[in-house]
N, C-alpha and C positions, 0 to 999 in steps of 0.2 A: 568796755567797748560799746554796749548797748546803750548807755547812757551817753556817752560822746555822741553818739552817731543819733540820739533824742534830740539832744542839743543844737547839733549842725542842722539837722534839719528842720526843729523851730524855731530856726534863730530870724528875726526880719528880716523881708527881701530889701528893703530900705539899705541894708549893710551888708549884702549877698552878691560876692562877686561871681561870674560863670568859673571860673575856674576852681571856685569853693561846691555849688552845687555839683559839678560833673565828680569832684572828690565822694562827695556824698552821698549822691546815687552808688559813685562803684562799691564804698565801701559796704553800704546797705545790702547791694544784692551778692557782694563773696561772706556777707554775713548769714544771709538766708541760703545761699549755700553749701557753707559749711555745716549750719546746723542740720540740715538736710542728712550729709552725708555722715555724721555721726550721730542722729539720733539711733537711740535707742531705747529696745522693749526688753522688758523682766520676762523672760522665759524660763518658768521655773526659780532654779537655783544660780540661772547661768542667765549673762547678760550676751544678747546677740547681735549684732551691727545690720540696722536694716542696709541692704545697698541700694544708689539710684537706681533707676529704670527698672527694676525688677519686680512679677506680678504680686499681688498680694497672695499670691497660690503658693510664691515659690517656701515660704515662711509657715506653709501646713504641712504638716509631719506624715499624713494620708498621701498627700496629693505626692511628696515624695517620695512614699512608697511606690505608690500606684508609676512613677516613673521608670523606676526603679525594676519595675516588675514588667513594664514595656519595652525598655534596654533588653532585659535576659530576654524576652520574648521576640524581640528584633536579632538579637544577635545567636539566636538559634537557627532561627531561620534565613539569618545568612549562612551557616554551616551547613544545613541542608543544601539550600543552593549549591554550594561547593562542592558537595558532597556528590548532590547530582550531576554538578558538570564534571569532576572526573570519570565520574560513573559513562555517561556520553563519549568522552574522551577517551576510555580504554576498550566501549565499543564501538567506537570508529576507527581504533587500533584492529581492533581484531577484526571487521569486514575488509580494513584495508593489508591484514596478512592473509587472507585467506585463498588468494592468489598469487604465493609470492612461489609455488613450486608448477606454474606452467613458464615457458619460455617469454621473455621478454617481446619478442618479434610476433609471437602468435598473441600475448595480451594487447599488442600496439592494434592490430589484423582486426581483431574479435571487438574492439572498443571504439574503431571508426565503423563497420558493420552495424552494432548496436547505434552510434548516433545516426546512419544515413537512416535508418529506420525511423528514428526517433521526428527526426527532420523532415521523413518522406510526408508526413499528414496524411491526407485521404491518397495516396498512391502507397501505401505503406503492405496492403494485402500482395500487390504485384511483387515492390519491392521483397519482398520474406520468399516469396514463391519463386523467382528469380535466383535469392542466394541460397534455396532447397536445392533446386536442378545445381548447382555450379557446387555443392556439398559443401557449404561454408556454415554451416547451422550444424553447430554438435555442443559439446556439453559447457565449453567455455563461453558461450555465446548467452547459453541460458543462467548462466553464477554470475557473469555482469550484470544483466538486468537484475537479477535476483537482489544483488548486492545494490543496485540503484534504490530499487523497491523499497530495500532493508532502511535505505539511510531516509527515503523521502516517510516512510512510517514513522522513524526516529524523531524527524522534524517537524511531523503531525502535517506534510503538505498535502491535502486532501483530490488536489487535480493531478498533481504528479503520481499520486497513490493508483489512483482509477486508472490513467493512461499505460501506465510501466507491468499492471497488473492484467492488463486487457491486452501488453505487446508478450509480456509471460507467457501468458496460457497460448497466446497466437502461435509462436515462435514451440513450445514445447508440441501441443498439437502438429504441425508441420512434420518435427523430428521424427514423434511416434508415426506419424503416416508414413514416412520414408521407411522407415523400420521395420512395418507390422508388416505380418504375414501378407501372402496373395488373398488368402478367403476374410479378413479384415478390410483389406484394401479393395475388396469388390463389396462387402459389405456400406463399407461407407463411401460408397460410389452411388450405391443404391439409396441409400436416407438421401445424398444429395439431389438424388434424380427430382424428388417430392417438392412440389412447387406450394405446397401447404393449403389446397383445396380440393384437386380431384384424386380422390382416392382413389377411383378406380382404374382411371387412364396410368395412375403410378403404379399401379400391380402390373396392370399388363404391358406397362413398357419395362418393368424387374422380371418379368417373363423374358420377355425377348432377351432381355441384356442376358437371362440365365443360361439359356439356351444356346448361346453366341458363345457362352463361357464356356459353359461344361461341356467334356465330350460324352456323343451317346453313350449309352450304358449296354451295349449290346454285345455279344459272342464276334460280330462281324465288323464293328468300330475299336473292338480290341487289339483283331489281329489286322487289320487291312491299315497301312500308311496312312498318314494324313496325307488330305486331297483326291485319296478315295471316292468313288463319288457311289453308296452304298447302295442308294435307290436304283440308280440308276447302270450302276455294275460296271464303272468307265471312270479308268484314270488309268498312273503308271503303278507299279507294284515296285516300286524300289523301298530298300530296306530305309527307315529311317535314321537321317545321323545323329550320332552319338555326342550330346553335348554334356558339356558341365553339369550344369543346374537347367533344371527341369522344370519349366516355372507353369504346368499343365496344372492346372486345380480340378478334383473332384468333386463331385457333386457332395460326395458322402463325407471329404474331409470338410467341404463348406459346412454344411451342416454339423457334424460333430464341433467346430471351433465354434459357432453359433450357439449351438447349445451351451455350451463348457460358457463362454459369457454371460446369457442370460441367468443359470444358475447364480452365477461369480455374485452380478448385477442384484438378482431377487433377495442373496442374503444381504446384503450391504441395504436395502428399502427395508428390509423385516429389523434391523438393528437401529436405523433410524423413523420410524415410524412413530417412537413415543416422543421423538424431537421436534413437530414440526411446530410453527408457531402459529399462533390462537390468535394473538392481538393483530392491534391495527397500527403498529408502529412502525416505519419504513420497512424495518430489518425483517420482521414477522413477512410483511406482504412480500416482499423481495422473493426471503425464503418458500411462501407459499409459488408465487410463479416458477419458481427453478422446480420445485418438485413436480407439478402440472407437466411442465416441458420435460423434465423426465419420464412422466408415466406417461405421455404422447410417444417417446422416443422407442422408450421400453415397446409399447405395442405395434409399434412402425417394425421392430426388429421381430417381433414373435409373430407378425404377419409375411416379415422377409421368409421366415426359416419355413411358416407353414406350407409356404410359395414352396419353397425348396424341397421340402420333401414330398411333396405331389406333383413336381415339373413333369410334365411330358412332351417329347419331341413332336 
């Protein structure tokens, strides 16, 4: 064929018909063609068919290892992947059982609640302090967020993290204040009073408020009714009635619950004291302001109680 196809295409153009050349041409190039697709290289002992288009890489015995070893390497790490997402999958199974033994009607109640919150933006302190007074803030209120919190940590959302963690602790604070004792709830009536510069106008209005609170401490405030007027030896003498709950605070229970916290408080600083952080890396400074604003707080309250046990009428 190679010799044919020498021939047809030396032959004179003088005796060259077009429909001889367009012969000639075609057979020329399905001859270079062919040879293309079955040359072949002695590889060893074994003859191997180069194929078209393919790199001259594909024909190195390394380079198909090295493939070979990026396959297992890729398809492990789809298995992890997998692996992960079921992992994900059975826990957003289990945050979404975690409330499947309160009432349907009260998960519906507690999860529009949680979103008007959510939605309230900067009215969002009113709105919490609003569904305090109306008692709609209890434990179901706070495992929804919790469980929001849970899933926006899972999905690494960093501003859903910050918000749901900042309506957390809002929303639990609230609860506890409803909750805590009378000498708790004058306690943190008093850090509130502190307008965070005059210290002194803040002792002596924690005077007044103590004073306002607690009853005298005397033989003649013991037994005389309230509305007594002690100084002054004028009022009515009727016996006082008899209620329920007694919501009178003592001086001396104030103080004993006081105390019994700051103790509580002081071991909880002594166990963290070898934690706190040195560096300069957000998490370190973070850490160092929270501790500050606690040992501010701490000595706001051990100034309260000093107030407390030296009040006098």
């Amino acid at each position: 064929m190679a010799a044919t196809s020498l021939v047809l295409t030396c032959a004179s153009p003088l005796f060259s018909s077009p429909r001889v050349i367009s012969a000639t041409k075609k057979l020329t190039t399905e001859l270079s063609i062919s040879t293309a697709k079955f040359r072949r290289r002695c590889s060893g002992n074994n003859d191997e068919v180069l194929l078209e288009g393919m790199p001259p890489e594909y024909y190195d015995d390394e380079w198909q290892a090295r493939q070979r070893e990026k396959t297992k390497e890729l398809r492990r790490m789809q298995r992890e992947e997998e692996e992960e997402e079921e992992r994900k999958i059975e826990e957003y199974r289990e945050i979404g059982t975690r409330l499947k033994e309160f009432p349907e009607q009260d998960l519906r109640k507690a999860r529009k609640l949680v979103s008007s919150f959510i939605r309230a933006a900067e009215e969002v302190e009113e709105r919490i302090e609003e569904a305090a007074e109306k008692g709609e803030l209890d434990e179901l209120v706070l495992m929804i967020i919790w469980n929001r919190l849970d899933l926006a940590r899972r999905d690494d959302e960093k501003d859903a993290i910050r918000s749901l963690d900042l309506l957390y602790r809002r929303v639990e604070t609230e609860i506890l204040k409803r909750q805590a004792s009378p000498a708790m709830k004058l306690l943190n009536d008093l850090l509130n009073m502190h307008d965070g510069f005059e210290d002194d106008a803040w002792l002596k209005d924690c005077r007044k408020r103590m004073a306002e609170t607690f009853p005298r401490e005397d033989p003649f405030s013991i037994l005389m009714p309230p509305g007594f007027d002690i100084d002054m030896h004028q009022g009515q003498l009727r016996p006082p009635i008899e209620t329920e709950t007694d919501n009178t605070l003592l001086r001396v229970d104030f103080v004993r619950e006081v105390d019994a916290l700051l103790q509580e408080v002081r071991i909880e600083e002594d166990a963290t004291t070898g934690s706190k952080g040195e560096g300069l890396d957000p998490e370190a400074i973070a850490l160092k302001f929270k501790q500050q604003e606690k040992q501010r707080t701490i000595r706001q309250v051990e100034a309260i109680l000093d107030l407390a046990l030296n009040l006098k009428w």
